[in-house]
C-alpha positions as CSV (number, residue, x, y, z in Angstrom):
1,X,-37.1,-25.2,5.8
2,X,-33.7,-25.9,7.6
3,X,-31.8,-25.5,4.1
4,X,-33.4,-21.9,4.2
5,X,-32.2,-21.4,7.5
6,X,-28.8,-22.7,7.0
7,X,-28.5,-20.4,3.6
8,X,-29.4,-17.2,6.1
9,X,-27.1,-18.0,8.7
10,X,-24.4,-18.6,6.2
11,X,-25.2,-15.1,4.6
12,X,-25.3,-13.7,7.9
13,X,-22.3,-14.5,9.0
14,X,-20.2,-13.9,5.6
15,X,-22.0,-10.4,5.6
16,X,-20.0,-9.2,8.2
17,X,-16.6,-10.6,6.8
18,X,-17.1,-9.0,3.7
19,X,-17.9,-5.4,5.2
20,X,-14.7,-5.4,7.3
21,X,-13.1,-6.3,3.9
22,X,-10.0,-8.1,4.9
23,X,-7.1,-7.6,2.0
24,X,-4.4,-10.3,3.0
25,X,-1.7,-11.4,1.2
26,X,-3.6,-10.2,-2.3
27,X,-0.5,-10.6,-4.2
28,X,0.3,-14.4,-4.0
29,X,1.2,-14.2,-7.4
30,X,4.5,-12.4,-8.8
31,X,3.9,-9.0,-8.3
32,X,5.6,-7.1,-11.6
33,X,7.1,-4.2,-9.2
34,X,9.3,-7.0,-7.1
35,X,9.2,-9.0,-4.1
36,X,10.1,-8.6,-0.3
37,X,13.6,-8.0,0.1
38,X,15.4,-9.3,3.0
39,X,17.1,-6.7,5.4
40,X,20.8,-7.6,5.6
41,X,20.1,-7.2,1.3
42,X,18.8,-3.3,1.6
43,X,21.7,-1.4,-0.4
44,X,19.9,2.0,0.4
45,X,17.6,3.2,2.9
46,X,15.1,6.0,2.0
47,X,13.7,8.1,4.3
48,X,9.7,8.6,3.6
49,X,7.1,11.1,5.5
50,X,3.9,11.1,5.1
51,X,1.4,14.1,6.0
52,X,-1.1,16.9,5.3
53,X,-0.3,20.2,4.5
54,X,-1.9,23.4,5.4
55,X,-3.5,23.8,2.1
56,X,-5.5,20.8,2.8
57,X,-2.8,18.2,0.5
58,X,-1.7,15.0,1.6
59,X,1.5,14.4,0.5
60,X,4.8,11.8,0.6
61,X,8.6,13.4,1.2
62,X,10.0,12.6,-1.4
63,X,7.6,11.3,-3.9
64,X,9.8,10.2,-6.6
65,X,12.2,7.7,-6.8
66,X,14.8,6.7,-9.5
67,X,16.2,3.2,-8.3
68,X,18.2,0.3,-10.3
69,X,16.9,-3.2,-11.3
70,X,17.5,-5.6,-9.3
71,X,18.3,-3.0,-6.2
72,X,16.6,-3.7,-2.3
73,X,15.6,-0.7,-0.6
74,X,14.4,-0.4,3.3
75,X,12.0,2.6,2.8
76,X,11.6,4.1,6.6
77,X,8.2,5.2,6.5
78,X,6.7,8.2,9.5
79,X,3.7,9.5,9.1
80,X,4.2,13.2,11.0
81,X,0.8,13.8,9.8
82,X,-2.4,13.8,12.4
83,X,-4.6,11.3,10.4
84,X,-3.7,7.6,9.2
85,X,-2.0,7.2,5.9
86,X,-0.3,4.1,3.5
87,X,2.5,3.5,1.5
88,X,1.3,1.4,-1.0
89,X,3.9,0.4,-3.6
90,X,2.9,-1.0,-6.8
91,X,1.6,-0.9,-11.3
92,X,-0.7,1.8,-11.4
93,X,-3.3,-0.1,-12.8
94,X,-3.4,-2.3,-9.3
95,X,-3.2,1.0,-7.5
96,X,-5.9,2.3,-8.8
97,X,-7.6,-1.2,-8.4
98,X,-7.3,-1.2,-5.1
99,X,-8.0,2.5,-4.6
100,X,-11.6,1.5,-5.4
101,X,-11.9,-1.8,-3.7
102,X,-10.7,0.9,-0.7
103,X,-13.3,3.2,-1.2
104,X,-16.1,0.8,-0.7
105,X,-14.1,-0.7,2.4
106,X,-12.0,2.0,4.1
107,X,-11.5,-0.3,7.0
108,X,-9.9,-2.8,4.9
109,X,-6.6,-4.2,6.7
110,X,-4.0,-5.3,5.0
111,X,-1.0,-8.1,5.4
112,X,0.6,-7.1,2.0
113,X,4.5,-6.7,1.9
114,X,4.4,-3.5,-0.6
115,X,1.9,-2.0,2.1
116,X,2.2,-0.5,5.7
117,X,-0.3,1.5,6.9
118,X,0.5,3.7,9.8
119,X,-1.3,5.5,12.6
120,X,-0.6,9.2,13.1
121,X,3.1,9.5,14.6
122,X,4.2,5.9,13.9
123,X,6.7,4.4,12.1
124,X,7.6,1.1,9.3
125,X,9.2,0.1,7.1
126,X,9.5,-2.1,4.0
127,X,12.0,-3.7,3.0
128,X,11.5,-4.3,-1.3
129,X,13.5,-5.9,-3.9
130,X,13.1,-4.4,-7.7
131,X,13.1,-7.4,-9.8
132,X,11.9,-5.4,-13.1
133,X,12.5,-1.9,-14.7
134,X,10.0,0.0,-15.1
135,X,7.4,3.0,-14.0
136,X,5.7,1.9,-10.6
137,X,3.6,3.6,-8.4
138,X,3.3,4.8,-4.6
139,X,0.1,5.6,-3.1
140,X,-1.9,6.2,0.1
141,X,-5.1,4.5,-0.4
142,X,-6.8,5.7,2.4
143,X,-10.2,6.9,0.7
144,X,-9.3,10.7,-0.6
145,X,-5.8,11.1,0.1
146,X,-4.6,9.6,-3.3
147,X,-7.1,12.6,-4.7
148,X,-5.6,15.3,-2.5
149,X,-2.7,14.3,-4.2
150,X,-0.7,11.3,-2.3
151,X,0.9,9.6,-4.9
152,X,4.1,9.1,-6.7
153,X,6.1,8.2,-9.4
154,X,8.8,4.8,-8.6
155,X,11.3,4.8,-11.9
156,X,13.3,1.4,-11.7
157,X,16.4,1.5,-14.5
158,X,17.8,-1.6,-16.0
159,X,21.6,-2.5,-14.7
């Protein structure tokens, strides 16, 4: 009897946890878009905005990016919009991984270094380092933005 009472309170109390869905530090392995860059490194800074449109779009400005491997960028992030919006950065197959992991937890916080998720009117930034060419991603994963079409397309170059 108290081993089935023990098993319920355990399940009570990790029931909770998991419908908050906490997302920290989900990329402890070498993520194949980069890694945190360090400021004084940043040889560019771009200027993002994230918002809706009147048509009823969500949308990043700009939304495509041609960079160079091995580059740092500081992307200043504002969302001018009036709803909460990300700037995800990463594959597209873990963007659209985590879109869906997203959907069933749209509270989900995050403590990711290629993620900053802003109220309306606030401000981030995030500072990255390209350690690989290739096609990369940007995305708001709030649940229907990436639909209404907040996404883009991050080409990294070789040298």
């Amino acid at each position: 009897m108290k081993a089935h009472i023990f098993g319920l309170l355990v399940a009570a109390l990790a029931t909770p946890a998991l419908a908050s869905g906490s997302h920290e530090g989900g990329h402890g392995e070498a993520m194949a878009v980069g890694e945190r860059g360090k400021k004084a490194s940043a040889t560019r800074t771009i200027e993002v905005t994230m918002k809706e449109t009147d048509d009823g779009r969500m949308i990043f400005t700009p939304s495509t990016f041609k960079l160079s491997k091995g580059q740092t960028i500081r992307f200043a992030i504002k969302n001018a919009g009036g709803l909460d919006h990300e700037f995800v950065l990463d594959q597209e197959d873990k963007i659209m991984e985590h879109k869906a992991v997203m959907e069933k937890f749209p509270e989900m916080e995050h403590d990711d270094p290629n993620a900053i998720r802003l109220a309306a009117g606030e401000s981030g930034e995030i500072i990255w380092k390209f350690t690989n060419d290739g096609t990369f991603k940007i995305a708001c994963l709030v649940p229907g933005h990436y639909d209404v079409g907040m996404h883009g397309d991050v080409t990294v170059a070789k040298k």
